[in-house]
ROGU-834064 format. One record per residue (C-alpha): residue in three letters; x negated, y, z. Coordinates in steps of 0.1 Angstrom, whole numbers, padded with zeros to 4 digits, always signed. Layout:
ROGU-834064
ALAXYZ ...
end
This chain:
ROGU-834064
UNK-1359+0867+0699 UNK-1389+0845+0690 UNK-1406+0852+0726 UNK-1376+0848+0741 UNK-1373+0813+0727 UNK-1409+0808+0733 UNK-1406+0813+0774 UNK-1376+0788+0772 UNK-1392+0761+0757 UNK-1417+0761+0784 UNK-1387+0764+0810 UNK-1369+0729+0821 UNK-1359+0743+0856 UNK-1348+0783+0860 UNK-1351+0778+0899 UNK-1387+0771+0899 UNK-1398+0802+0880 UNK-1414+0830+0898 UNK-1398+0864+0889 UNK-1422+0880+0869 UNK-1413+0852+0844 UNK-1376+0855+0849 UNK-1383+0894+0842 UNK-1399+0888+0812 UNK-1375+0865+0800 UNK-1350+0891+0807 UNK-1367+0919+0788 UNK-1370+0897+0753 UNK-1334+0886+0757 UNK-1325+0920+0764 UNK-1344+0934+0730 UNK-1325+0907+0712 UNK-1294+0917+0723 UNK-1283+0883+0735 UNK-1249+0892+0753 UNK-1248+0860+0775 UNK-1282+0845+0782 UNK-1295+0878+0791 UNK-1260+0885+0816 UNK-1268+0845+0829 UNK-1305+0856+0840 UNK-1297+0891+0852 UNK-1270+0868+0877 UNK-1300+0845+0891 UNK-1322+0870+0893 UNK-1299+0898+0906 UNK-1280+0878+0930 UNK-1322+0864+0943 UNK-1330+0899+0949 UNK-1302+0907+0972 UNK-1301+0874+0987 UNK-1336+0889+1003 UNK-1322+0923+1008 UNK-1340+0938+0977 UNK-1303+0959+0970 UNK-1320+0986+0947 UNK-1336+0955+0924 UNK-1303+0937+0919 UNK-1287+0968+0908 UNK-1313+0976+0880 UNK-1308+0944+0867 UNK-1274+0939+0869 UNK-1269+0981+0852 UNK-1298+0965+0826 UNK-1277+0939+0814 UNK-1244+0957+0814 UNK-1265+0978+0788 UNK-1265+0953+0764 UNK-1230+0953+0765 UNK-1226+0988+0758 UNK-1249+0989+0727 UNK-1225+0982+0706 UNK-1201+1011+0714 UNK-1204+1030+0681 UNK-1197+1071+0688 UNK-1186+1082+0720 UNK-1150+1086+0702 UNK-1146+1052+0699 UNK-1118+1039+0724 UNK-1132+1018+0755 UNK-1120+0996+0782 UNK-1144+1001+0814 UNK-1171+1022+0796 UNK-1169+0987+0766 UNK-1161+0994+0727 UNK-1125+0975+0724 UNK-1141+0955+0696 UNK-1164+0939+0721 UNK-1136+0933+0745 UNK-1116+0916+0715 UNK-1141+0894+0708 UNK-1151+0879+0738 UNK-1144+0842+0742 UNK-1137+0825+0775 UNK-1171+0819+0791 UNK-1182+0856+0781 UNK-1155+0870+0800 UNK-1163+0851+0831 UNK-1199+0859+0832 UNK-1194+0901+0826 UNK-1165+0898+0853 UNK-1193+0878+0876 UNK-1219+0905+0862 UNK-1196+0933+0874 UNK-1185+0923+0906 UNK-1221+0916+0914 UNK-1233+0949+0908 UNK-1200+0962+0929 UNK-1210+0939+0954 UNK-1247+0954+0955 UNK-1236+0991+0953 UNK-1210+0981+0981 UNK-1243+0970+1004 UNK-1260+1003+0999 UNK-1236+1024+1010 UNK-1224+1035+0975 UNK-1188+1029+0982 UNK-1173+1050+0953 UNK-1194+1031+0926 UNK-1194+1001+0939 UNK-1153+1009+0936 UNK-1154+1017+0903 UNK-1174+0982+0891 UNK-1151+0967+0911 UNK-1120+0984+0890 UNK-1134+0980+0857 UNK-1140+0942+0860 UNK-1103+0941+0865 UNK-1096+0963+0839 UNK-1120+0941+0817 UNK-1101+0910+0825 UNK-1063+0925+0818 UNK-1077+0937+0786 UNK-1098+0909+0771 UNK-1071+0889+0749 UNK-1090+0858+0762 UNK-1081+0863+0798 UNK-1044+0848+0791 UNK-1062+0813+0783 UNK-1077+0813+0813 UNK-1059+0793+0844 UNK-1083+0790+0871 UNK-1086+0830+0880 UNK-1109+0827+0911 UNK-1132+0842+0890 UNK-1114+0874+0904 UNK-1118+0864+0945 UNK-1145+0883+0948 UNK-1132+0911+0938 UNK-1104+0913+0961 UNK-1129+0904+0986 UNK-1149+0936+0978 UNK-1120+0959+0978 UNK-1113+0947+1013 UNK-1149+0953+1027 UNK-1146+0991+1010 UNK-1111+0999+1025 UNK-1127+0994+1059 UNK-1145+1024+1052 UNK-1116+1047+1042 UNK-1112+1075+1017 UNK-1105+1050+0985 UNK-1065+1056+0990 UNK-1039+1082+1005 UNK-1041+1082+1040 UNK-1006+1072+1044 UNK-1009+1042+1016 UNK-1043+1027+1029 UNK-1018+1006+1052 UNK-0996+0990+1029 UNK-1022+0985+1004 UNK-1047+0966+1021 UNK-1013+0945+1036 UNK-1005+0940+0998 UNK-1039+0933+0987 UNK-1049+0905+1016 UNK-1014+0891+1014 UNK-1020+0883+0974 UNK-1055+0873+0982 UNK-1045+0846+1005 UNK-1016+0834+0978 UNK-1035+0837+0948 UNK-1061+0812+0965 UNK-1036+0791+0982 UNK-1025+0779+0945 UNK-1057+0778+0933 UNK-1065+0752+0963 UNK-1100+0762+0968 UNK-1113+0760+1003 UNK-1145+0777+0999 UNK-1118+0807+0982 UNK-1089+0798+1005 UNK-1112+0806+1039 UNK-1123+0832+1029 UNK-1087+0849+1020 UNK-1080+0833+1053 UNK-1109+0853+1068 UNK-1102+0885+1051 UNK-1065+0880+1069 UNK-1076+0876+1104 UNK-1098+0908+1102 UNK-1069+0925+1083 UNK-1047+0916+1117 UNK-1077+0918+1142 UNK-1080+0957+1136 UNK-1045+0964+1135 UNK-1049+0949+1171 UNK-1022+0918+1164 UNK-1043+0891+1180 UNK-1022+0863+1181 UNK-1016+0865+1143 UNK-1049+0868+1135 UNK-1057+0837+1157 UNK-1035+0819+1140 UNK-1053+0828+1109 UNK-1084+0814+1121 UNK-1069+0783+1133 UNK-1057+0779+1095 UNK-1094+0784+1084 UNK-1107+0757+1107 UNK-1088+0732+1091 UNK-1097+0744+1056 UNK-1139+0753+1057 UNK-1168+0730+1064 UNK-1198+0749+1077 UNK-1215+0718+1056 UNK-1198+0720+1026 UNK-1181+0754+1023 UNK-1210+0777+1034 UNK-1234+0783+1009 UNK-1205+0785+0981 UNK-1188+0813+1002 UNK-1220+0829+0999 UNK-1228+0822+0962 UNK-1193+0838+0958 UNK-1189+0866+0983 UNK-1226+0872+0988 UNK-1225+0866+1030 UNK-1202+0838+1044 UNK-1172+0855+1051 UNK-1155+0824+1066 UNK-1182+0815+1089 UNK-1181+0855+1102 UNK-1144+0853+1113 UNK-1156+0828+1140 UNK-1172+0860+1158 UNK-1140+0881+1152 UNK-1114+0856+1167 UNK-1136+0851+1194 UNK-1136+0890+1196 UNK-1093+0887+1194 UNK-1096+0862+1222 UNK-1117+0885+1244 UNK-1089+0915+1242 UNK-1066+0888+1249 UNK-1083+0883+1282 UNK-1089+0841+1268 UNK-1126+0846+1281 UNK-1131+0812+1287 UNK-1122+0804+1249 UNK-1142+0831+1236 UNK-1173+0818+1246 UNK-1164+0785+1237 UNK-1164+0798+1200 UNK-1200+0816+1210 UNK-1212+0786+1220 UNK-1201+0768+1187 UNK-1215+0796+1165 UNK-1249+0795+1184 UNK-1254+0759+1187 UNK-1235+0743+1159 UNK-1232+0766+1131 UNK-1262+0789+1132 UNK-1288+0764+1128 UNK-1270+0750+1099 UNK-1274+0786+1081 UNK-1302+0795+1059 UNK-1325+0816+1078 UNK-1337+0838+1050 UNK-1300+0850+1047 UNK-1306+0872+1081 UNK-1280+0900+1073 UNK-1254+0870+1075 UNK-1268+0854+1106 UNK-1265+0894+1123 UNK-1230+0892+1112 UNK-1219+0862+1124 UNK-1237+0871+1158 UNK-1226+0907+1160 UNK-1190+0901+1177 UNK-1210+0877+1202 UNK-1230+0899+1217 UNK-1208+0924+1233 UNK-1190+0896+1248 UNK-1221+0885+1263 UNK-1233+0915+1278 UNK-1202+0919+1296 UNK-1201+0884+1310 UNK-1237+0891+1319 UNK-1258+0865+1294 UNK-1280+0892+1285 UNK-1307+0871+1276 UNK-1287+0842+1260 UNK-1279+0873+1234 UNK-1314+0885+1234 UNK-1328+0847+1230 UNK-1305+0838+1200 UNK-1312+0872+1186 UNK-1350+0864+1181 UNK-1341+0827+1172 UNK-1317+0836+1142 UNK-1325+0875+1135 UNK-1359+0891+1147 UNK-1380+0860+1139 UNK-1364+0847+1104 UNK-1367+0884+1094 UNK-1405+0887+1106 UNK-1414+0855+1086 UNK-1396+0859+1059 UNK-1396+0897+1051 UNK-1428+0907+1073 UNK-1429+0947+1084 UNK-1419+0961+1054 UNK-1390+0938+1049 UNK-1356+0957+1042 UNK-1319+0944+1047 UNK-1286+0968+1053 UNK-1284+0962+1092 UNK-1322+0964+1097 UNK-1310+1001+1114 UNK-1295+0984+1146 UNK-1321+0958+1153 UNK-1347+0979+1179 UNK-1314+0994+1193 UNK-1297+0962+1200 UNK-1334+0946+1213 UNK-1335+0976+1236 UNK-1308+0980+1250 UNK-1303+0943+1257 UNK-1336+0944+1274 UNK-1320+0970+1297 UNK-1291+0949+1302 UNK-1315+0924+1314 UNK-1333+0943+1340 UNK-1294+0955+1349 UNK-1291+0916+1355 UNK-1322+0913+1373 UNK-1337+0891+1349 UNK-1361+0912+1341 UNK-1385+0935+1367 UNK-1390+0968+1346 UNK-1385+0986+1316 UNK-1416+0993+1297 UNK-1419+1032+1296 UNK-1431+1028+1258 UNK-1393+1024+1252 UNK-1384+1059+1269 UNK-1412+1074+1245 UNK-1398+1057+1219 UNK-1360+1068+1222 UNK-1377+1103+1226 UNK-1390+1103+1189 UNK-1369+1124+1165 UNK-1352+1092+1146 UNK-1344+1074+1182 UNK-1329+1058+1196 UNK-1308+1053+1162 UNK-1302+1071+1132 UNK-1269+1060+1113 UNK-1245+1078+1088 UNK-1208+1075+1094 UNK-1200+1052+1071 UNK-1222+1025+1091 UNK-1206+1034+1117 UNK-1175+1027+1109 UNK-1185+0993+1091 UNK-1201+0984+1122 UNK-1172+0993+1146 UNK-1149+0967+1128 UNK-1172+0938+1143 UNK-1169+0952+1177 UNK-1190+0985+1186 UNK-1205+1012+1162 UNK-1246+1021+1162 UNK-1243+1055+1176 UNK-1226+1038+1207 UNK-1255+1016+1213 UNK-1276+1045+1208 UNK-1262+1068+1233 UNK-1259+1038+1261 UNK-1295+1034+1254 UNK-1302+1074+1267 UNK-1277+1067+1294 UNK-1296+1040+1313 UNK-1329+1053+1304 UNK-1321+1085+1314 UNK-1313+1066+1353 UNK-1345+1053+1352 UNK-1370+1078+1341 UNK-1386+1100+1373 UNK-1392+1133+1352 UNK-1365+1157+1352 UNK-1373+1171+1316 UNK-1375+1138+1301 UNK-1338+1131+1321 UNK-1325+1161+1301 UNK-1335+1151+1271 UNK-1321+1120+1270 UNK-1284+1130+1284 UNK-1288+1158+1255 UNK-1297+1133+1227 UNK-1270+1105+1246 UNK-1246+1125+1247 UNK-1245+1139+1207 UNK-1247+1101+1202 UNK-1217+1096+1227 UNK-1198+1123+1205 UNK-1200+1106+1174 UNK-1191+1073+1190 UNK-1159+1084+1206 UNK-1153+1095+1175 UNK-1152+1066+1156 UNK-1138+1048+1180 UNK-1110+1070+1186 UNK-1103+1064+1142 UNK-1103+1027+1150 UNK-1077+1029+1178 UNK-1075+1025+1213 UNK-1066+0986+1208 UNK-1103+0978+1192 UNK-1129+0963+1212 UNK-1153+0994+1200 UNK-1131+1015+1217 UNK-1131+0993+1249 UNK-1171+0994+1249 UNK-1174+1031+1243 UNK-1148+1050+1264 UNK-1166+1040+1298 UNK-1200+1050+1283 UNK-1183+1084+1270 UNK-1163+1090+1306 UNK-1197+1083+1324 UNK-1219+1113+1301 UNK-1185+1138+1309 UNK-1189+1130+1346 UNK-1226+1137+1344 UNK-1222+1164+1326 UNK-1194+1184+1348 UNK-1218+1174+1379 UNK-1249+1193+1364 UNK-1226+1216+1356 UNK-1215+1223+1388 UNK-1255+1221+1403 
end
């Protein structure tokens, strides 16, 4: 407790302390079992650590201060709420609550990043159960505390498998439709676009356009890119609200509105973008994401490649350098690549290097996803394995050698598989079914005609 206080006292700002400090802090406040500094500092320094895609670090720290919670469980017969002894439930006051809900959902939120959808679930669940069970909870009026939450169910329901098959429908209507209430009252904008957000993606993949529009044109008149943008993501860890921009202009696209689709690239490229921070690269990708299949089919290739490098390749490069890590790191040589090809396609560019043949040749290559990115991936327009096996396709056009030909289609092809897949789960309505089909009818063709040689 002493050293603790000691490292204070020569603290009068917590952002300008390097994290070896901040960790050391943590530790003595930790050992002293103090509850809420400890669960303050484990926030800052958790929520640092994923803001530079260091996933794995935020969740030690966040599990490390729950731990300090759990102390005081006396026996393992004692009755708990969420893994919590009911006397420390009892007893917390108002601002307690708040910051092992915040605590909780941030862990949830980390877990949720890494692909660890079942416990990022069940932080998710027991911050709620936390909060109906902490006598305190009915004092509190302003309950935004719990946004986030909703928000992170949302994000794991787009994976599937967290409800019956025949309920996942009626519960994600349920839970968006109370989201978008719940902030509504509470008169938020940074909450009430992102609800708004979470409403337009909820319609956008059941393939009602029009309402999710409308959605967006809601969220326009409530969030300020100025304003609203780094709260969203202080909140909901990436800017949800700024995303939905890419996934209306998506809607517009199916709706054949081409013209206004790439009105809304253009405003996300040259007006909003810029505005972002460019550490936070994994929200830059996702706001982009959308964008780019748009633009490869209206042939601006290299406007996809150029803002790539501006807002993605570079940003990560300086910031993260080669060993850098950040959840959609996977998809960045694909996407590079095969928008290269797209601009030889185009003519803009005179060859293909035939380092990138030998390079989708390697055992890992062209991509290397698991099903569950996949999916995520194909709710913001096309899933990895797709890009993967278009990749082999045109390379496998290009290459003179017969053997290396037959390797490609082979390795396109299980890629191709896998895409049609996914795509076929997300429905024939979804823009990743519209970029995959072709690429899957072209390797059948191919295949029946070597068949047939």
């Amino acid at each position: 407790r002493h050293a603790a206080s000691a490292i204070e006292s020569e603290i009068s700002d917590l952002e300008e302390v390097n994290y070896r400090t901040k960790m050391k802090l943590f530790r003595h406040l930790k050992e002293s079992g103090n509850k809420s500094k400890s669960t303050e500092l484990a926030l800052n320094v958790g929520k640092n650590f994923m803001y530079l895609g260091l996933n794995l670090h935020s969740i030690r720290v966040f599990e490390d201060a729950l731990d300090v919670w759990h102390k005081d469980k006396n026996s393992d017969n004692d009755d708990t709420v969420a893994g919590f002894s009911c006397q420390v439930i009892e007893s917390l006051d108002e601002s307690d609550l708040i910051s092992l809900i915040k605590l909780q959902t941030a862990l949830g939120q980390a877990l949720g990043t890494l692909d660890r959808k079942k416990e990022s679930a069940q932080a998710f669940e027991d911050a709620l159960e936390v909060f109906s069970e902490a006598p305190v909870s009915a004092e509190i009026r302003n309950r935004s505390v719990l946004f986030p939450i909703y928000s992170g169910l949302f994000f794991l329901l787009k994976y599937g498998g967290m409800i019956e098959p025949g309920q996942e429908l009626a519960y994600e209507h349920n839970l968006v439709t109370n989201f978008v209430e719940e902030t509504r009252l509470n008169g938020d904008p940074v909450h009430y676009s992102r609800s708004l957000a979470m409403q337009g993606e909820f319609y956008s993949r059941q393939g009602q356009y029009e309402d999710a529009i409308f959605c967006h044109e809601r969220l326009k008149r409530t969030y300020n890119v100025d304003q609203h943008s780094a709260l969203v993501i202080e909140n909901y860890a990436t800017d949800r609200s700024a995303q939905n921009f890419g996934i209306t202009a998506n809607c517009l696209y199916r709706l054949g509105r081409v013209e206004e689709a790439l009105d809304i690239a253009d405003t996300v490229l040259s007006d909003m973008l810029p505005k972002m921070d460019p550490k936070n690269v994994h929200n830059s990708m996702i706001m982009m994401y959308p964008l780019l299949w748009i633009l490869k089919n209206e042939k601006m290739a290299e406007k996809a490649v150029t803002a790539m490098e501006e807002f993605v390749f570079e940003p990560f490069r300086q910031h993260f350098g080669n060993k850098g890590k950040t959840p959609l790191l996977p998809l960045y040589k694909p996407i590079k690549a095969l928008f290269t090809i797209a601009m030889y396609l185009e003519g803009q560019v005179e060859v293909i290097d035939e380092s990138m043949i030998s390079w989708a040749l390697e055992p890992a290559s062209p991509i290397s996803v698991s099903k569950n990115f996949d999916t995520a991936m194909a709710n913001f327009g096309r899933c990895g394995s797709s890009i993967g096996a278009e990749i082999c396709l045109h390379l496998s056009k290009y290459t003179k050698s017969e053997d290396t030909r037959k390797e490609l289609m082979a390795k396109g092809w299980k890629l191709c598989q896998t895409a049609m897949e996914t795509a076929n789960k997300c429905g024939s309505h979804q823009t990743t079914y519209f970029e995959t089909k072709p690429i899957y009818d072209e390797y059948v063709s191919l295949n029946n005609k070597s068949d047939e040689e």
